[in-house]
N, C-alpha and C positions, 0 to 999 in steps of 0.2 A: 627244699626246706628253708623256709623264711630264715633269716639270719639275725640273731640277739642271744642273750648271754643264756635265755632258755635253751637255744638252742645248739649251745656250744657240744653238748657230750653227746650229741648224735652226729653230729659233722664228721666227715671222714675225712677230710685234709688237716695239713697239719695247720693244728691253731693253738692260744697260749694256755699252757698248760699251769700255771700260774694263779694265782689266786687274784682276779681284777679286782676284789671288795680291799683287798690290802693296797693297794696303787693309790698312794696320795700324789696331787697334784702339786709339781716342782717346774714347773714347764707353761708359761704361757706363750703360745704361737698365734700370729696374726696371716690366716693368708692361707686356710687348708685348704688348697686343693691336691691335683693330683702330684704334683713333685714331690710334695712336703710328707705325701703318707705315702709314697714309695720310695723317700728318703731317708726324713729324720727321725720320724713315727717310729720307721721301720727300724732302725738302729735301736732306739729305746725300748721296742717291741721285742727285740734280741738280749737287750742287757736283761730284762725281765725273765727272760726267757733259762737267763743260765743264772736267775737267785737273788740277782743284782741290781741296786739303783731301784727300788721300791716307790723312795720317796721324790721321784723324779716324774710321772706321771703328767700327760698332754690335758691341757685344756686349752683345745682353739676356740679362736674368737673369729666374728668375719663381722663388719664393717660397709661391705658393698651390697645392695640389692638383692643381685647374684649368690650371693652367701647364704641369704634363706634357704634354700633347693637342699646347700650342702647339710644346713643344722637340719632338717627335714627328715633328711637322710641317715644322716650319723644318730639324731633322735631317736626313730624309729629304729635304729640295731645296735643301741646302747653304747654309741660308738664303736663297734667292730665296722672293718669293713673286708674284702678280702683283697692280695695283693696278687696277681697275675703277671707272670717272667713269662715271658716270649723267647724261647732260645731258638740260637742259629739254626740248629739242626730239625727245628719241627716242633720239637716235642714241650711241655711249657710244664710251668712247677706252680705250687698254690697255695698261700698259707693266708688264716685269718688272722689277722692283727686286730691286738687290743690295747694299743699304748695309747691308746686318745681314750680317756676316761672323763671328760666334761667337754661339753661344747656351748659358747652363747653368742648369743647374736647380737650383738650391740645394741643397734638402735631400739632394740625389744629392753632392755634395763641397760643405760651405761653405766649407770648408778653402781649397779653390783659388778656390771666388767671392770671400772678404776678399782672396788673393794679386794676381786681376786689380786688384779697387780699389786696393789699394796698390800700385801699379806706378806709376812716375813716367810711363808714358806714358798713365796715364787719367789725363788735366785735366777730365772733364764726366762729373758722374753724374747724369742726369738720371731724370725717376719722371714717369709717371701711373700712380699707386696709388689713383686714386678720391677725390671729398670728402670721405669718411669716414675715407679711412686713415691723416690724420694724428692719431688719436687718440691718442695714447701709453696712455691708461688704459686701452685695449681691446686694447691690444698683449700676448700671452702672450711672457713673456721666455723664457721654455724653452725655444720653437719657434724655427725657422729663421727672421727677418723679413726686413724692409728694414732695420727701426733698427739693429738687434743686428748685421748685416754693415758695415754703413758703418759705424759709429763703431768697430769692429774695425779697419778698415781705416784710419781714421782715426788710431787710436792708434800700428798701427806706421809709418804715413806721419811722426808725429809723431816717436816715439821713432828714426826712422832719417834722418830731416833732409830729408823729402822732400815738397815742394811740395803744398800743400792741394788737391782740385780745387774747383771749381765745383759748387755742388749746385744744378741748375736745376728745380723744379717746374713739370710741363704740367697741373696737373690743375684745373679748373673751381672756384678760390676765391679770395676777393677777399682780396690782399696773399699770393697762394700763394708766393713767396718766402720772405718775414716765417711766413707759418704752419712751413714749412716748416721753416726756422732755431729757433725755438721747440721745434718736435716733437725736432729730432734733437739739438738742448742738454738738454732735459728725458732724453734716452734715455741721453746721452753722463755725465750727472750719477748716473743708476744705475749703468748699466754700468762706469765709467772715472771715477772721481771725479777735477776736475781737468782733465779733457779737453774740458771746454765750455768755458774759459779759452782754452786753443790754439785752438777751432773761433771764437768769438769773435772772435780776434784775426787767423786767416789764411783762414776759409773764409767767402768769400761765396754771397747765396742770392737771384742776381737774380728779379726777380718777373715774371711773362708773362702774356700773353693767347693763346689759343690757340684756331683757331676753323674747323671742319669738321664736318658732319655726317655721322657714320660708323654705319650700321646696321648690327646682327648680320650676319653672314654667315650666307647660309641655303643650301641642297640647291639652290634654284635659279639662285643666281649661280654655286656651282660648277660648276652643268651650261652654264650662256650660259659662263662661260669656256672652257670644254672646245669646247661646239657652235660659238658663236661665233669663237673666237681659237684655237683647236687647243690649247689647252694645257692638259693633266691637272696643275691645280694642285688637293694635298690643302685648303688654307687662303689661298683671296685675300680681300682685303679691295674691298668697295664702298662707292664715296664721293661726294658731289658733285663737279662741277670748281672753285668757291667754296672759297679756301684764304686763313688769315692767318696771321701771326704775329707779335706786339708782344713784342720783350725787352729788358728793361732790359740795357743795355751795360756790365756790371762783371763782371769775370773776375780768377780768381787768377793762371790759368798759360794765357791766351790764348785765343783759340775761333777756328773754324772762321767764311770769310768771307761770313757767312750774308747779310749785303745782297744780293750777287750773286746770291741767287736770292730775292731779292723780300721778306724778312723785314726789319720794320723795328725797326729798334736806335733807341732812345730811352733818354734820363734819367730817366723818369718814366712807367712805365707804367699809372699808377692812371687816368687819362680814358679810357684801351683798355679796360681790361680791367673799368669799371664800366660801360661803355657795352654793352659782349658780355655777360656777365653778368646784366643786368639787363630788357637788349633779348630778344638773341637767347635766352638761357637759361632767363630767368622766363617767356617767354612761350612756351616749349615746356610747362612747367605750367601756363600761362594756358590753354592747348590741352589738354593730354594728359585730363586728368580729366573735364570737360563733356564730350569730345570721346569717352570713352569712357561713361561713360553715356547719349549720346545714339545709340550702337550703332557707330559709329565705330569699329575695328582699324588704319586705316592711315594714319599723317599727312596726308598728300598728301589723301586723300579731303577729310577734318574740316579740314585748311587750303585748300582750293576750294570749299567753302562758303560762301556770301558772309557768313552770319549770323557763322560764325566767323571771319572775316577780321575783318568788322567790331569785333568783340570787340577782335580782338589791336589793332588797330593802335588805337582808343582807350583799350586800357592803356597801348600804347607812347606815344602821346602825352600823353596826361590824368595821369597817373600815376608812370612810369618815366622818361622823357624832365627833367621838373623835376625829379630828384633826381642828372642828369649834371653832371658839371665840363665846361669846353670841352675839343672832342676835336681837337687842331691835326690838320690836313690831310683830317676827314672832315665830308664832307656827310650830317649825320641823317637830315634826310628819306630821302633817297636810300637811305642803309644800311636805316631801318625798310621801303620799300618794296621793296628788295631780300630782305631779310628775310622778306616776305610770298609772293615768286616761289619762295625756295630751299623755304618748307615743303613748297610745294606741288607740289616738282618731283616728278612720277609715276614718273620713273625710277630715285629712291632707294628708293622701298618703306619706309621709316623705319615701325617701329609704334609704336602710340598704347602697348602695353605696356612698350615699352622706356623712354618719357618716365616711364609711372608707374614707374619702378623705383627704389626707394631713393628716395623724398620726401624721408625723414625727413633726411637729409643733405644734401637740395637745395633745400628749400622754404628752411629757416631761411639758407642764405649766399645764394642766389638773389633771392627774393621777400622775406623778411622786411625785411630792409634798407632797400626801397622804401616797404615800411608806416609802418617807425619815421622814416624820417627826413621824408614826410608828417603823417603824424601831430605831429612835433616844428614844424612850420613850419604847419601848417594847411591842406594840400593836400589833395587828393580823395586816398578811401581804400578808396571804395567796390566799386571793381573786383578789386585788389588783395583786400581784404576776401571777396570772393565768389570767389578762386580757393583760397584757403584753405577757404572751406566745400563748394569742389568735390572737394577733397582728403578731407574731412573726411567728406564720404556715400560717395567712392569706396568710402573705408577699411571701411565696414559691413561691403566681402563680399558684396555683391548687388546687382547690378543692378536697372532698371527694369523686367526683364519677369521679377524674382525669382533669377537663373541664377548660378549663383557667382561672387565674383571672386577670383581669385588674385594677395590682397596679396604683393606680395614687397620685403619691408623689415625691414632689420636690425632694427626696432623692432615689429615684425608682432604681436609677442605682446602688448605693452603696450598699441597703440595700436587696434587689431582691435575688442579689448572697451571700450574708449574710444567710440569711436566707434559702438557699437552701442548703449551707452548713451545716447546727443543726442538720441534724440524722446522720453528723460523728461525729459535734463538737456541742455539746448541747448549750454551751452558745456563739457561732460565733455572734448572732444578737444582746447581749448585750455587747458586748468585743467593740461595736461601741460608743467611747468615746465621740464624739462629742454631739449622743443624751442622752446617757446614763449615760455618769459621770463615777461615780466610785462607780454603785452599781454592778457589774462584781465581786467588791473584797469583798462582803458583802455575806458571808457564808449562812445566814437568808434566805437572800433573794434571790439570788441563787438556792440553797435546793425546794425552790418550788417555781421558776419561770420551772427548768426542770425537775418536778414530774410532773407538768399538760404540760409540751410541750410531754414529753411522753406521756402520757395519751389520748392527742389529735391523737398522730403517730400511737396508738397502739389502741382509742377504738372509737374516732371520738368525735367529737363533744356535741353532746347530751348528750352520754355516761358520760363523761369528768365534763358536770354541773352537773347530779345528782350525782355524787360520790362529787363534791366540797359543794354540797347545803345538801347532808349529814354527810358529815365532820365538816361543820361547824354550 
């Protein structure tokens, strides 16, 4: 059964039972794809669900190319789409969400996307735009963006006496509030001289932790949807059933009452989100690289490995773990070894080339942070150290048995020939200042970043971890 609001009272999974024509739009989001509606959707799709937060309703926007496909999609099923939980044990659960009740496409009207922002009834614009897209240097001011809409919409909010909203960042980096605030004062100083005075003074940019593993959608989950649950959805999303969310509790013009479905409101989100981050995040590149030289394609597989379990969990400990602040209300252990069940859960299908994607933007806020601040206190470095140089032979372009690999990283060109370069020049891939810094001139760390890029050249892969999981 095709999927749209016709078709809701024939569907037999659960979906909102709710009245969608009463859902005003309180919610602009930039960036829907799958995280974001097997996230934050999903949350508002819950508060809907139990009466609550009406006037809180999703209108994404999407800005890139790529985003056509999605407004296509959500179009054509009135914004429903359906949510797919992959549990440990086999068996998987399935509900249709209906929190996203407008979609636009930017470059199709910006004209009317800046009029939604400026509407006194969006108080929340929230983004996952990736760890890279708060770059502002990399941002074309010509084009349709994120920056250049919101501080439009910013400016006649300003000029017409109209309440600031909330600018929430979802996206995977440490102080993603603070980056976030930064990004769109630096956009708001070109565009709008003067208007980062106003955003300063009225717009806050609480910071979050945000934490689900959400794999590409592939031909095969839409066919289990279809087979499984009757429902011809164009674009669902599959996820674990493992769900967080840590937000700093400061708003201009109020929020939706997100406790009530399990998200926790805190003063201080930075123990949350350095503990996710550094645990769960680094260690999806503590995995993803070894993990694919050693012939590995699918998470699950390379995290039920005991050789690579072992791994992670003494980075998480040895490594990662001493550079946490206390986390009030969570049990570590417990989170790291849960951590070690969700990799491995078979029903997500998670691939080893989705982790490698875009390093260059996640190695350095992920993992480098654990190195330096070891390195500054004198803690083991060594692990840490050796996912770096597993990054560093991924990058070659060839595998162990020769066969290509297809880097895909904004930095592909730069860092490609870098890296092919290290069995004249050992350390060529970290000598790259921009991502790297200046741990090039850190002897420490150094010293065994190219002990294990050796070891990779000389014994492969597998080889490489049990010698590091016995050393350490």
């Amino acid at each position: 059964m095709k999927l749209d609001n016709a078709a809701l009272p024939e569907i037999s999974i659960a979906k909102p039972t709710y009245a969608r024509d009463d859902v005003t739009v309180g919610i602009v989001h930039f960036g829907v794809g799958g995280f974001h509606r097997a996230h934050q959707a999903m949350y508002i799709d819950k508060l809907f669900e139990m009466g609550l937060a009406a006037d809180w309703g999703i209108c994404g926007v999407g800005v890139l190319p790529g985003d056509r496909k999605m407004a296509d999609a959500l179009g054509s099923q009135d914004g429903l789409y359906t949510l797919l939980l992959e549990n440990p044990d086999g068996t998987r659960d399935a509900r249709v969400i209906g929190s996203i009740v407008d979609y636009r496409y930017a470059p199709d009207d910006p004209e009317a996307v800046v009029e939604v922002l400026a509407a006194p009834t969006t108080r929340i614009i929230s983004l996952t735009i990736t760890e890279g897209g708060y770059e502002i240097d990399k941002v074309d001011a010509d084009s349709v963006n994120v920056f250049g809409l919101v501080t439009d919409a910013l400016a006649r909010r300003r000029d017409r006496g109209i309440t600031s909203p909330t600018i929430v960042s979802c996206d995977n980096i440490e102080g993603n509030g603070d980056v976030a605030r930064a990004a769109f004062m630096a956009y708001a100083d070109r565009a709008h001289p003067g208007l980062s005075d106003w955003i300063s003074a009225n717009t806050r940019f609480p910071n979050s932790m945000v934490d689900r593993i959400t794999p590409v959608t592939t031909p095969d989950v839409i066919a289990t949807v279809r087979d499984e649950f009757g429902v011809d959805d164009t674009w669902p999303v599959v996820a674990e059933p493992f769900t967080s969310w840590v937000l700093e509790d400061t708003f201009t013009d109020g929020r939706p009452p997100l406790e009530e479905v399990g998200v926790l409101l805190v003063d201080d989100v930075t123990p949350y989100e350095l503990m996710k981050l550094r645990l769960l995040n680094a260690s999806h590149q503590a995995l993803c690289y070894f993990a694919y030289l050693a012939g590995y394609r699918l998470v699950h597989d390379a995290a039920s490995d005991p050789l690579f379990a072992e791994f992670l969990r003494r980075y998480m400990d040895s490594e990662a773990t001493p550079t946490l602040q206390p986390v009030p209300g969570i049990d570590l252990p417990d989170y790291k070894r849960t951590l070690l069940e969700r990799f491995a859960n078979p029903g997500v299908r998670d691939t080893v080339a989705r982790l490698c994607y875009g390093s260059s933007d996640r190695i350095p806020k992920w993992l480098l942070p654990v190195i330096r601040e070891n390195l500054r206190t004198g803690a083991p470095i060594r692990l840490s150290a050796a996912v770096v140089a597993s990054w560093a032979r991924y990058a070659e372009g060839v595998d162990e048995q020769g066969e290509p690999i297809d880097v895909q990283d904004q930095l592909a060109d730069t860092l490609v020939p870098l890296a092919r370069a290290q069995r004249d020049n050992p350390t060529a891939f970290i000598e790259n200042r921009s991502v790297f810094g200046d741990l090039v001139n850190d002897k420490r760390f150094v010293d065994e970043y190219v002990a294990t890029l050796e070891a990779l050249h000389r014994d492969g892969a597998r080889a490489t971890l049990e010698a590091l999981v016995k050393a350490s």
